[in-house]
C-alpha positions as CSV (number, residue, x, y, z in Angstrom):
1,X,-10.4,7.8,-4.7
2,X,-12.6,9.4,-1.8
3,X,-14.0,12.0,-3.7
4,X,-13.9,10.7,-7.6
5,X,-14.2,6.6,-7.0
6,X,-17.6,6.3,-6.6
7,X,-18.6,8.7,-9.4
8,X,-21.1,7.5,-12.3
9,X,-19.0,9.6,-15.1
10,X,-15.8,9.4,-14.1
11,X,-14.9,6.5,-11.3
12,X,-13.9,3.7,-13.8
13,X,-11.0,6.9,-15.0
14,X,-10.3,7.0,-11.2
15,X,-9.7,3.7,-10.5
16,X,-8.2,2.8,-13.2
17,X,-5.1,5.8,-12.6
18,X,-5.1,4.9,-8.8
19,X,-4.3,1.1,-10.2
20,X,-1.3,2.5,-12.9
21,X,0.3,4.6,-9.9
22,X,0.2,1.4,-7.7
23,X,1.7,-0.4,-10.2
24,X,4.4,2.3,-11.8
25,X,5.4,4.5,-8.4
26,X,4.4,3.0,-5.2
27,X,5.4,-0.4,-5.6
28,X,9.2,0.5,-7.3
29,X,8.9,3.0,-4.1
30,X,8.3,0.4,-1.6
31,X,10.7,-2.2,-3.6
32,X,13.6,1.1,-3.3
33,X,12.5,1.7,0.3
34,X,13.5,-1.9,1.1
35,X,16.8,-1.7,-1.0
36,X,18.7,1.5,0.1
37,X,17.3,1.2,3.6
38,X,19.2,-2.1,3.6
39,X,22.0,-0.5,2.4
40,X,22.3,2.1,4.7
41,X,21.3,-0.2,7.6
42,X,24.4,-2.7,6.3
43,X,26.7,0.4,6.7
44,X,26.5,0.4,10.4
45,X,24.2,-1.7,12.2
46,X,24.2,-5.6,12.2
47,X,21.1,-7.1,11.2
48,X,20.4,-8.5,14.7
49,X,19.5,-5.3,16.0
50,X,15.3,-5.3,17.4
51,X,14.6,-2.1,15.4
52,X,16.3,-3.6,12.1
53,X,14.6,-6.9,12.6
54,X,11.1,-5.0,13.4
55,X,11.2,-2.4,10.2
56,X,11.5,-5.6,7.8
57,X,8.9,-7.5,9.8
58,X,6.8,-4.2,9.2
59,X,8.1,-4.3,5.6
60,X,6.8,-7.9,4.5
61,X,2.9,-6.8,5.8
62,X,3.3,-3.8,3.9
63,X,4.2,-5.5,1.0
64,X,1.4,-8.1,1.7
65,X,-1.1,-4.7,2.5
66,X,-0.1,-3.4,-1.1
67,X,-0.7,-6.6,-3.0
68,X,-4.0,-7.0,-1.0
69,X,-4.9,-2.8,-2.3
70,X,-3.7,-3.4,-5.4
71,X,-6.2,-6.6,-5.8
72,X,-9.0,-4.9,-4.2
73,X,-8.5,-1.8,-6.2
74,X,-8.8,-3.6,-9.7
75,X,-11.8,-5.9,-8.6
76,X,-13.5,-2.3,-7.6
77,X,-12.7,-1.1,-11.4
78,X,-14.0,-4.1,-12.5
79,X,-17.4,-4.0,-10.7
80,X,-17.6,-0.6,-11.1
81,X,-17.7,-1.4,-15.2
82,X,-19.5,-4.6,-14.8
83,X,-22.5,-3.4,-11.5
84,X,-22.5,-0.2,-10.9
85,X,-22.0,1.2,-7.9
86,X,-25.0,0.7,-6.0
87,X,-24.2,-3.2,-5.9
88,X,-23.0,-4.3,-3.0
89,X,-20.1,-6.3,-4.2
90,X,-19.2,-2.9,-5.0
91,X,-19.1,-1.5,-1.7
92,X,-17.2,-4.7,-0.1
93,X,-14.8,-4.1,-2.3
94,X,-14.5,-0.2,-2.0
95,X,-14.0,-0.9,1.6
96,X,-12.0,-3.4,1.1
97,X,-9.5,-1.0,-0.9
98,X,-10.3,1.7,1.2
99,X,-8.9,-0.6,4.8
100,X,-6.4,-2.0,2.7
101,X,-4.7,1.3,1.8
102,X,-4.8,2.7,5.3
103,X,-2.9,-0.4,6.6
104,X,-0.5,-0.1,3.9
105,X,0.2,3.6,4.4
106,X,0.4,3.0,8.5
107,X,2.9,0.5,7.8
108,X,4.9,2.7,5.7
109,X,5.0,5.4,8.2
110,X,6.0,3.2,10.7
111,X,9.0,1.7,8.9
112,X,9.9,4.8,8.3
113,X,9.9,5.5,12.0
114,X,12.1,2.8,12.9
115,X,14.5,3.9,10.2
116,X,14.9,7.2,10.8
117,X,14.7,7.4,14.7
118,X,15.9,3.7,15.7
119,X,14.6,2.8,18.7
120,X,16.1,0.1,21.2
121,X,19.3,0.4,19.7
């Protein structure tokens, strides 16, 4: 998206891929994240614990940071095809995607975190 997104040729292609993968790997990813880590989690510790309680917490803005990418992703397609990418509708919503994404993938790694290394427990 950094590189090819903004290109005259080839962005709408760009977009438009970065949208399917949303749509057919990360978010069955995150949806498979939340399901065996509750699994595993159910195996030993009770759902009271702070780091159990935290890594959903973390979970639901991750979920709400993917649905916000995926939304700003496909309006960037769209004026992309529509604009160009000079407008500055464009650009708001490049940015948008662009914020949107690095939230999401902070989140990720930071459920992951509490997963993995369980803290306060």
């Amino acid at each position: 998206l950094e590189f090819f997104g903004d290109d005259p040729t080839h962005g709408s292609f760009v977009l438009r891929a970065i949208e399917r993968l949303t749509a057919l790997l990360v978010l069955p990813g995150f949806l498979l994240m939340l399901a065996t880590g509750l699994w595993m989690a159910s195996l030993a510790w009770p759902f009271t614990a702070k780091w159990l309680q935290l890594a959903l917490g973390l979970w639901l803005v991750g979920i709400a940071c993917l649905g916000w990418s995926f939304a700003a992703v496909r309006k960037q397609r769209r004026l992309h095809t529509t604009e160009g990418r000079a407008s500055p509708r464009y650009a708001q919503a490049s940015i948008a995607s662009r914020v949107s994404g690095g939230v999401f993938g902070l989140t990720v790694v930071a459920t992951l975190y509490l997963m993995v290394f369980k803290p306060w427990s």
